[in-house]
Structure formats: C-alpha cells, structure tokens
N, C-alpha and C positions, 0 to 999 in steps of 0.2 A: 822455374821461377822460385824464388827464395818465397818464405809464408809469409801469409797477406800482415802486414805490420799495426803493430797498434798508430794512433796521428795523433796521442795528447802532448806530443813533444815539437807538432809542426803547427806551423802557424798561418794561415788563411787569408789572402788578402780578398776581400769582395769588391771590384770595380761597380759602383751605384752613382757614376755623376754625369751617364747621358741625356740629356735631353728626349730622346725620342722624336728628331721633327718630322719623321716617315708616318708618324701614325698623326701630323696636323693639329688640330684641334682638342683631338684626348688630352696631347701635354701641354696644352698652355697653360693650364696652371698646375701643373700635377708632373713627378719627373716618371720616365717608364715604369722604372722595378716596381712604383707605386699603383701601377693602374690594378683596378681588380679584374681579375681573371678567374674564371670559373667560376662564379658564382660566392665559395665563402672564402676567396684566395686572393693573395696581391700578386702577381711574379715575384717577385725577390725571393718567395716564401720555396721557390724550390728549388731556388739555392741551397739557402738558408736549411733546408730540410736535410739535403745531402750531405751535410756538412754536417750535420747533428747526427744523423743516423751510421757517418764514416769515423764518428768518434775525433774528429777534431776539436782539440782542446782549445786554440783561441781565435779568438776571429777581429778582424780590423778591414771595416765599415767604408771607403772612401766614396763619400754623398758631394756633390757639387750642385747643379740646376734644382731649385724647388726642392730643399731636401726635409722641408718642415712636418710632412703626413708620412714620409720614409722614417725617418728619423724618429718620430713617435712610435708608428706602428713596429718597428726595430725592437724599441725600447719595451713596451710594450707586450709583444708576442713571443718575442725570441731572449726577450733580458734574461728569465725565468733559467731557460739553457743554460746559458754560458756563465752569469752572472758578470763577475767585472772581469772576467774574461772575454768581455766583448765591447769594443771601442769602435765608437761611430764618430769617423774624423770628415770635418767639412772641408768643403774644397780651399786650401790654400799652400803654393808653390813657394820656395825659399824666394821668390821674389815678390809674394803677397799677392799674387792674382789669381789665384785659384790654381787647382790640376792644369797641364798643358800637355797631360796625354797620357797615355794607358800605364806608362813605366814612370813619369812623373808622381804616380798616385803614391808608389814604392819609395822614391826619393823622399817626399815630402814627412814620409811617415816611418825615413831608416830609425831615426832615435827609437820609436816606438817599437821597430821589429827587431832593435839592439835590445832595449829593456827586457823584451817578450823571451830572449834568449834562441831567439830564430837562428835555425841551421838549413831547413829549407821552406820556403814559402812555396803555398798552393795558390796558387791566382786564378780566380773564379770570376766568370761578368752575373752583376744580377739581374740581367734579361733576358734571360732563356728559359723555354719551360725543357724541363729533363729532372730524371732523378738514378744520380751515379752513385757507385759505392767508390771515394775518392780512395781506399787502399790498396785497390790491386794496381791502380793508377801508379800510386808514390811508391809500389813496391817494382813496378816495371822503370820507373826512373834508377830508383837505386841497382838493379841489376846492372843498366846497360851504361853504367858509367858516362853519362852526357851531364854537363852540367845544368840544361836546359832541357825538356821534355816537355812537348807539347802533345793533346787528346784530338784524335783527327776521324772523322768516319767520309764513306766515299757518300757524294752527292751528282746528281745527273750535271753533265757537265754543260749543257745549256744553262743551267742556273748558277755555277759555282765562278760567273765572276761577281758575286756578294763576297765571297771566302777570302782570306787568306788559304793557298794552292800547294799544298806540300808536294816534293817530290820525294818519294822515297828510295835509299839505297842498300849497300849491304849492310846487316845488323839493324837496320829501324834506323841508321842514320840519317837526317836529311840532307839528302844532296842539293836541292834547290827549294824557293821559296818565294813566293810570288803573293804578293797583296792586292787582292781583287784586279789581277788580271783582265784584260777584254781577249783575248786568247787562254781560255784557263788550259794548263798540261791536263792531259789523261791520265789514268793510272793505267800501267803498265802490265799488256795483256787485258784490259779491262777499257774499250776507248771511248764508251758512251759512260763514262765518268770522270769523277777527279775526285783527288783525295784533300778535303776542305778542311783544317784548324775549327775548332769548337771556340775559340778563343779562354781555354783552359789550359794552365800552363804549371808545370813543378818544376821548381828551378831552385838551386845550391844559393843560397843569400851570399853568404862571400863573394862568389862569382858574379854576384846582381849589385852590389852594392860597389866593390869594385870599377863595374862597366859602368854605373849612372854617376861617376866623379866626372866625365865626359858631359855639360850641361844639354850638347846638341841632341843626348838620346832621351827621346819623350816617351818615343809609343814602342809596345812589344812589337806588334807586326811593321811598321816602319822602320825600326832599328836594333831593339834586341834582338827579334828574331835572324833577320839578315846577317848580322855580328857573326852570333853565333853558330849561324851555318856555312860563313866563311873559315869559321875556326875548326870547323867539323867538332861542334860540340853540340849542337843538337839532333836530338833525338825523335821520334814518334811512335807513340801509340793508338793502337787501330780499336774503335769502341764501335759498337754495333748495337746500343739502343735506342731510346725514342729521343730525339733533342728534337723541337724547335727554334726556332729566330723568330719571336715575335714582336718582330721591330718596325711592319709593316702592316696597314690594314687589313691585307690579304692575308698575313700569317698570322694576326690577331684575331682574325675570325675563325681559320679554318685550325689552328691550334683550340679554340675553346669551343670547336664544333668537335673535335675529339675526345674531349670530356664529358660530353653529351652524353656516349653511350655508356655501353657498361660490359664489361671492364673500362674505367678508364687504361688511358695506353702506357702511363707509367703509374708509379707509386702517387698518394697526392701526398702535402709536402707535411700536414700536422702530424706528430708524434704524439705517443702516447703522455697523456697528464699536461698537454700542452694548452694553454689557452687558447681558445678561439674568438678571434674576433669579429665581431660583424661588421657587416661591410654595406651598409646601405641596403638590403633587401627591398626586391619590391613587395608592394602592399597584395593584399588580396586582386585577383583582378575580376572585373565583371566576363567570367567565361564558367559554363557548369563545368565542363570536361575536355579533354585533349587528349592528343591522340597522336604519337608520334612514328611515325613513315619514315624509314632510312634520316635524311634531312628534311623531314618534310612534317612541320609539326601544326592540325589542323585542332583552333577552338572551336567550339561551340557556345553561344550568347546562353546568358539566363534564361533571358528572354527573347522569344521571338527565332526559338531554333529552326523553326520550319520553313526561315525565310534563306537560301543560301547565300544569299548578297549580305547577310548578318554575320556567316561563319569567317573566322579569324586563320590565313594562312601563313606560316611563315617558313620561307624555305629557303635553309643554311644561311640564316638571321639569328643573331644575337640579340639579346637584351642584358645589358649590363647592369645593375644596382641600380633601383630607384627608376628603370625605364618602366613604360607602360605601355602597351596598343590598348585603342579601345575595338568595339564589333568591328567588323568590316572590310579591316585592314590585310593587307596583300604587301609582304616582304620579301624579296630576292636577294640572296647575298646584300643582306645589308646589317653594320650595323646600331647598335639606338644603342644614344651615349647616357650615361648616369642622369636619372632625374629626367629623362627625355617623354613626352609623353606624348601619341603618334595618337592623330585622330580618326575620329572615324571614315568608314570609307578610302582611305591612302591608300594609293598605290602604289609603290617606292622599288625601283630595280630591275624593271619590264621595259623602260625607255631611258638609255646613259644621257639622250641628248635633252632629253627633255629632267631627267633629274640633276646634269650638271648644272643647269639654269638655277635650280636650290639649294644643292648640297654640295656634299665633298667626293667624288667619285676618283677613288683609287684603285690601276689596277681592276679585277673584277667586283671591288667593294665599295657599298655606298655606306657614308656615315651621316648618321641623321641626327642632326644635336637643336636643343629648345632655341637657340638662335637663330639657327635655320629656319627653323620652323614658323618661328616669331616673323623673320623677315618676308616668307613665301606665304604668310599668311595679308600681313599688311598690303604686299603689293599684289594681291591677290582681291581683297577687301572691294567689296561696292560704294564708293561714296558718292553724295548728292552734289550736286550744282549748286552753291549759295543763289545761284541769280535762278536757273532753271527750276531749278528744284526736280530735275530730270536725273537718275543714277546715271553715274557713268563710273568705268571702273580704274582702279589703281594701276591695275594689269596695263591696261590700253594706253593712259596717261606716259606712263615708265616706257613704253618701246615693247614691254616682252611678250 
C-alpha cells in the first residue's frame, strides 16, 4: 500500500439529518448525533473527532430534523478546528424540501463541494460511536482504482440484516450488495457472519457528481452503491475496530455501558486545546459511596446505610445528564432520560409486563422519561370521593 496520505486536500461530507425514531422519545425534540453520550459527549463528536485527528481539511455538515442544539454545539465545539472550513448546511433539496436521502445531501451541496475544490469526498454518518484514522482508509481507495470505496467489518449474521451486505470479490471488489437483507450472504469461508458497510464511503466526486444528474438516485445504499457495483467499480475495505450503531435503545445503552469502564474501548472524541462543553451534568446526588461490579453499580444513602431497602442498585442502567435516582431505587437495563428524576423505592426492569403499562420498553431496554413518570404517578395517585370522602384510587378508576 502506497504511504498513509496527508486529507487537507479532501473534503468531508458528515450525514447529521436522521431523526433517530428507534431510540422514541430521546428524539422528539433533539436529532440523534445530538443526544449526549457518555457523560461529557454528544455522538456527532466522534465523528467529528476522527476527522480532526485524520487531518481533514474541510468538512460540510448536512443537518435536516431538529438541527438547532447540533448546529450550535457544531459551531461551538468543533468551529475552533476548522474555522470557516467547516459549513453546516440544513436540510434543503434543489426542490426545497429538504434532503430526500443519503446521496441527495451531496446533490444539494455540489456547488459547495465545486467551490471547496473537491476531488474526492469522504462521507461519514454522524451517528456512530467509533474512532478511525480516515488515511489508511483514502490511501486503500486510491490504490485499488474503484471509483467508490466503501469501510465494512464482518458482524454475526443473525444481526447483519440492519447492514448494508457486501459481498466480496477478487481485488476488494464488490461483487454483490444487498441493503438490509432478511437473508443476509455470509462471508466467504466464515458462515456465522457477514460482512456489513459502516455506512462510510470514499468516493472520486467527478464520478459522484456525474451519477447524481440522474434525480432518481437519492440514497448511497439504495442506489449509488448498487450503480456502482454493477459497474464493477466499487471497492471494500475491511476495518477491525470498535464501531457502534447507536440508533437503538439497546445500542444506546450498551454502547455507553462500554465507556463505563476503563480503558474506554476506543479514543474519546475531544482533542487537545479543544473546548469542552457541558452537557447538563447531574447535580450532587444524596448517595455517600458507590461501588462498581462488572455492570452492576451499588450506592449507598447518606443516611440511613444500615438499612438495605435504602441502598441504590443499578445494573447496566444509564443516567444520562441532569437524571437522578433517589435511595431505594433498583434499575435493570434501563435507561433515565435527561432531567429525569427516578423515586424512591422504584423498581424498573424486573417486570417487561408490568413496566410496559409505564414506560417505553425496547428490545431488552427500558427508558424511563419525567412524563412517564408524571403519568404513572397521577394514575397511580390516591384520591377521595367528593360525596364519600372515602380514598379510592386513580389506579382502580383507569382499568389498570
């Protein structure tokens, strides 16, 4: 392989205009790359990180759903970097409706990747947690003469129909290509896997720019990719480090239950002399000590330690910014959304049937938000009879 290349001459597209509807509730007002993760981190930010630490020169932003706390925190955290080498464009199609898919974002923003003097874009989604060095990357594209290179690692193939399915051929060609398959192909010699698209792509702008005068092609994996694997012009590269999909309850827990320990399992995403921003921290909490077990992290109250019905368990449970348990509480894969504040004595995680009646249960993940809370508390609530003056309860009233 030819030596790892400098990227201040390639130019970066970031895909930021998902919604997120797998993770419910988290994005109703907030769009994914936004949500916080790990404690003093948003997702986007390890993108974003990769992308600074692989020395690419400029970067172009495309935000669509809710892009107002992205779009700040963008500007904000990462401005410093790039300075006006970094453009954050909102969702709008040459037809003024916004993006209308993954290769539309490109379209909408060629003038911009004409100005920038683009010879090859990098296309990065910013909802994954990982952290790549994107040179060996664009140096394995420019080797193998494809005009399209996409980043692929193998996944258990029970799970890989979320992926885009590469098959691969002679040379890292790709010979087939499949978008979340319900049959995913195996890899080859290897049949308890498949080899799954990162949804990370290096691709010859000429050749992209070209193929999208075509209005019908929107998305990479719908149609660029397809295209160009009928042309035999796409390529793959095989990467073997930590990526996530945290686009689901279940991945959003158990990705930031890997930050827990220590080593974290990749780079985290702040550079040196970077700004740090906060991110809602929670307050003090009423607990003297903690103590953490594999997944299994046990407080202890201020007051009143000798009581065990007092001590605070939470086992492969999040608390994201601004949540709180108070004593008492007992968490299972669950997790407390921003600002959420879990009372005392709860139990949450131990009964799906009895916690779907309140919350959001995805998957092996309960999410537990102050609405929830609010509402299982009201219908919950004791009230009096105007004429009795006898309690009867909300609970009983409602059916549940």
């Amino acid at each position: 392989m030819q030596d790892t290349p400098e990227l201040t001459d390639i130019v970066a597209v970031v895909l930021a205009g998902g919604q997120g509807t797998r993770l419910h509730e988290l994005t109703g007002r907030e769009c994914k790359p936004a949500l916080p993760f790990a404690r003093f981190h948003r997702i986007v930010d390890f993108t974003m990180a990769s992308l600074a630490r692989s020395g690419v020169g400029r970067v172009i932003v495309g935000t669509q759903y809710r892009p107002t706390t992205l779009t700040g925190h963008l500007q904000s955290v990462w401005g410093p970097v790039w300075g006006n080498r970094l453009a954050v464009k909102a969702g709008e199609s040459a037809a003024g409706r916004g993006y209308a898919g993954t290769a539309d974002v490109l379209r909408a923003n060629a003038a911009a990747l004409d100005a920038m003097g683009a010879k090859e874009v990098l296309v990065v989604a910013a909802d994954h947690v990982y952290a790549m060095d994107y040179r060996h990357f664009v140096a394995a594209h420019r080797e193998n003469g494809a005009s399209l290179t996409l980043a692929a690692m193998p996944v258990a193939r029970e799970a890989a129909g979320r992926f885009g399915i590469v098959t691969e051929g002679p040379g890292h060609r790709i010979a087939g290509f499949d978008e979340k398959p319900n049959q995913p192909a195996s890899i080859y010699g290897d049949p308890a896997h498949s080899l799954a698209s990162l949804g990370i792509y290096v691709i010859d702008w000429p050749w992209l720019r070209d193929l999208l005068q075509d209005p019908a092609v929107l998305d990479f994996g719908e149609d660029v990719i397809p295209r160009a694997v009928r042309r035999g012009d796409a390529a793959v590269w095989r990467w073997n480090g930590y990526w996530r999909d945290v686009g689901t309850l279940d991945g959003l827990r158990e990705g930031w239950l890997d930050f827990e320990g220590s080593p974290p399992p990749c780079l985290r995403p702040f550079v040196p002399g970077m700004q740090v921003e906060a991110i809602g921290l929670s307050p003090r909490e009423p607990f003297h000590a903690s103590v953490n077990l594999g997944g299994l992290r046990l407080m202890s109250p201020l007051v009143g330690s000798e009581d065990p019905g007092r001590w605070t368990a939470l086992d492969r449970s999040v608390l994201m910014p601004g949540a709180r348990v108070s004593p008492g509480v007992r968490l299972s894969n669950v997790i407390v959304a921003p600002g959420t504040v879990v009372p005392h004595g709860l139990q949450i995680g131990d009964d799906p049937v009895e916690d779907r009646r309140w919350f959001r249960v995805s998957g092996d993940t309960t999410l537990v938000t102050s609405a929830m809370l609010a509402r299982r508390g009201a219908l919950r609530t004791p009230v009096f009879s105007l004429f009795s003056g006898k309690p009867s309860t909300a609970r009983k009233s409602q059916g549940v």
